[in-house]
N, C-alpha and C positions, 0 to 999 in steps of 0.2 A: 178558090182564092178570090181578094175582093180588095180592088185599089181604092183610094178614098183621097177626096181634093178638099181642101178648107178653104170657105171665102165667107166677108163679112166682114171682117177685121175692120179695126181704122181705127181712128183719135177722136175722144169724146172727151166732153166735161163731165166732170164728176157730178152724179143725178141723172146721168143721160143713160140713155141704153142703146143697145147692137143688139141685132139676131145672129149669128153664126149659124151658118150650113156647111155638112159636109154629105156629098154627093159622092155615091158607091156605084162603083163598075160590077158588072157580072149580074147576074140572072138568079141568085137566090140572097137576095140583099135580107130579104124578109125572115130569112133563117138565123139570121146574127143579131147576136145583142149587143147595142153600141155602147160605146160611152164617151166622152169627155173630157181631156184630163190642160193643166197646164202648167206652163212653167216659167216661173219669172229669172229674171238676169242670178245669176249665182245663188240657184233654188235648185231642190230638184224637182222633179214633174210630180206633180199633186193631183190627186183624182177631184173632180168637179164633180159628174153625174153622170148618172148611166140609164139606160132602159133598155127593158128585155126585144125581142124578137116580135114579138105581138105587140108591143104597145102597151101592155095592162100593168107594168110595175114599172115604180124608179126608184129611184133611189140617189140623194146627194150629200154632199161636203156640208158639213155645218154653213161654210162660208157661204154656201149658193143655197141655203134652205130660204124660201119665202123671197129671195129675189131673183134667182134663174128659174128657168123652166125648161126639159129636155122634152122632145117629139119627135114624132117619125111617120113618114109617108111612106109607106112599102111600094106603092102605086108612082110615086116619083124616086126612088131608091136614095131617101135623102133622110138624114136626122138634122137636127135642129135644137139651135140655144139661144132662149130669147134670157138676153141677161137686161134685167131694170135697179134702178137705183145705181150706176154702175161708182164704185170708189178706185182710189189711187192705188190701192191694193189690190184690187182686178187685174192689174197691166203684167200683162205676160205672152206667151206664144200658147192659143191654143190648138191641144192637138186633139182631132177625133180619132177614135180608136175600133177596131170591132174583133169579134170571136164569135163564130160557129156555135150557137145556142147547145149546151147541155142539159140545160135545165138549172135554174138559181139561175147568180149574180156571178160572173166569172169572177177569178182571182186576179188571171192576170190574162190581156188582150194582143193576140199575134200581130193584128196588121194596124199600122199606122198611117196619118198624111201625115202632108209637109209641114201644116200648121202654119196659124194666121196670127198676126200679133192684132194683140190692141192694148192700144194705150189709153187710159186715163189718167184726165189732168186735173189739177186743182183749182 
């Protein structure tokens, strides 16, 4: 089992960017493949991006292709979203997600955080 804390959030101008981190409890963080997902006011939760267990694949949302970027430090048991260019359409709660590496890109991810908003403004 593996608890997971989101921070980073906040309110940026539109162009600006945020890192988000979410930081995993338990002792085989490096076995899971994380991902990303978020969800704006009366939406529902949208996948952003994901990466495997190793670090060696991802995979994103059209929306986050060429301005997010997903990473992971096994060694700090933390993933990572550095979003750039950010628009008013970014503004949502995001949640990191993880699942117990099978192999691929999971379908769908057991453990969730609390998730972090961020807003951007115009």
């Amino acid at each position: 089992q593996v608890q997971l804390l989101e921070s980073g959030g906040g309110s940026v101008q539109a162009g600006g960017s945020l890192r988000l981190s979410c930081a995993a409890s338990g002792r085989t963080f490096s076995r899971y493949d994380m991902a990303w997902f978020r969800q704006a006011p009366g939406k529902e939760r949208d996948f952003v991006a994901a990466i495997r267990w190793s670090g060696d694949a991802t995979r994103y949302a059209g929306s986050a292709k060429g301005r997010f970027a997903i990473s992971r430090d096994n060694a700090k048991n933390t993933v990572y979203l550095q979003m750039n260019n950010l628009k008013p359409e970014d503004t949502a709660v995001y949640y990191c997600a993880a699942k117990w590496s099978l192999g691929g890109f999971p379908a769908e991810y057991d453990y969730w955080g609390q998730g972090t908003q961020v807003t951007v403004s115009s």
